[in-house]
N, C-alpha and C positions, 0 to 999 in steps of 0.2 A: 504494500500500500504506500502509495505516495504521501511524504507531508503532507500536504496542502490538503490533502482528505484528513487531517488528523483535527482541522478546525483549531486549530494554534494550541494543541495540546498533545503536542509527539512530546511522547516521553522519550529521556536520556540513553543512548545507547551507548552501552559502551563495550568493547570488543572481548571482554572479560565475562561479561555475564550472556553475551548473544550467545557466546560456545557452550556454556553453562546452557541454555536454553535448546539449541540446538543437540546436543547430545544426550537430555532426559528427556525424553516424551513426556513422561508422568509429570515432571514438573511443569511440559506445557500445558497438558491435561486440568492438573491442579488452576493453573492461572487463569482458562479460558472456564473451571468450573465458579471458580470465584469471581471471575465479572461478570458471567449472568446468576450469582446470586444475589451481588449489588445493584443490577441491571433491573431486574426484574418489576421488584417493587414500584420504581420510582415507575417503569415502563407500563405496570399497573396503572398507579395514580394519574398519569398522563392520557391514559385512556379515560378511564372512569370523568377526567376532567374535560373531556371531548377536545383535547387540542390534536389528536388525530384524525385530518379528513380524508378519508376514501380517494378522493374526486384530487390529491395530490400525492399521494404514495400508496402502497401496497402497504400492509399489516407488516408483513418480513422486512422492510425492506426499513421502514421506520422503527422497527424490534432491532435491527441492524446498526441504524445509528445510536441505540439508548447503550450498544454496546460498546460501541466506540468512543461516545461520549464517556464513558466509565472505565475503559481497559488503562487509559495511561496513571491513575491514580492505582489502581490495580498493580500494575508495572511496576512504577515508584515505590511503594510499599512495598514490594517485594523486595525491587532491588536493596532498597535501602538496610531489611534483616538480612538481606545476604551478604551483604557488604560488611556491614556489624559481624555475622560470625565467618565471613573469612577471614576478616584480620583479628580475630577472637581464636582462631584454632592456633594451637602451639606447635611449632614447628615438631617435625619428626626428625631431629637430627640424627636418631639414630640406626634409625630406620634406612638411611641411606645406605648404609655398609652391612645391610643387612644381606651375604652372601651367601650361597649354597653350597654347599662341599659336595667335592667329588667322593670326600669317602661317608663310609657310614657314621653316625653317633652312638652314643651309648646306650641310647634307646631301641 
């Protein structure tokens, strides 16, 4: 999706967390369940208030936008705990020289 369809609210991308994204489905799972749980409600009230007219969009298509109106706040807040506990996790320094031997153990 292009900015300019984000309606001046693209969230922050940064190259750190798109690979984070990219490489767990579940966590994009997770994020697109969470803006239409956000989504919803208001997407309710919006109807119930009749500011949806037929005779200018399709039902999906304005359910569409209450999503994307909500996704970059969704995003944000995401980003924002995941950024808290990457720089929260403590290094595994020793984890690094963690090597396999050729022979056996005592085990």
């Amino acid at each position: 999706m292009e900015m300019a369809d984000w309606r001046g609210r693209a969230p922050a991308v940064t190259p750190a967390a798109m690979e984070v994204l990219r490489s767990d489905p579940d966590l994009r799972f997770e994020r697109a369940i969470d803006t239409v749980l956000v989504a919803l409600p208001k997407f309710r009230e919006r109807l119930a208030d009749g500011r949806w007219q037929s005779t200018r969009s399709r039902l999906s298509t304005y359910f569409v936008g209450a999503l994307v109106l909500d996704f970059p706040n969704i995003y944000r807040s995401w980003l924002a705990r995941w950024s808290r506990s990457a720089a929260e996790e403590p290094l595994d320094l020793l984890g690094a020289f963690d090597i396999e031997s050729p022979q056996r153990g005592p085990e």
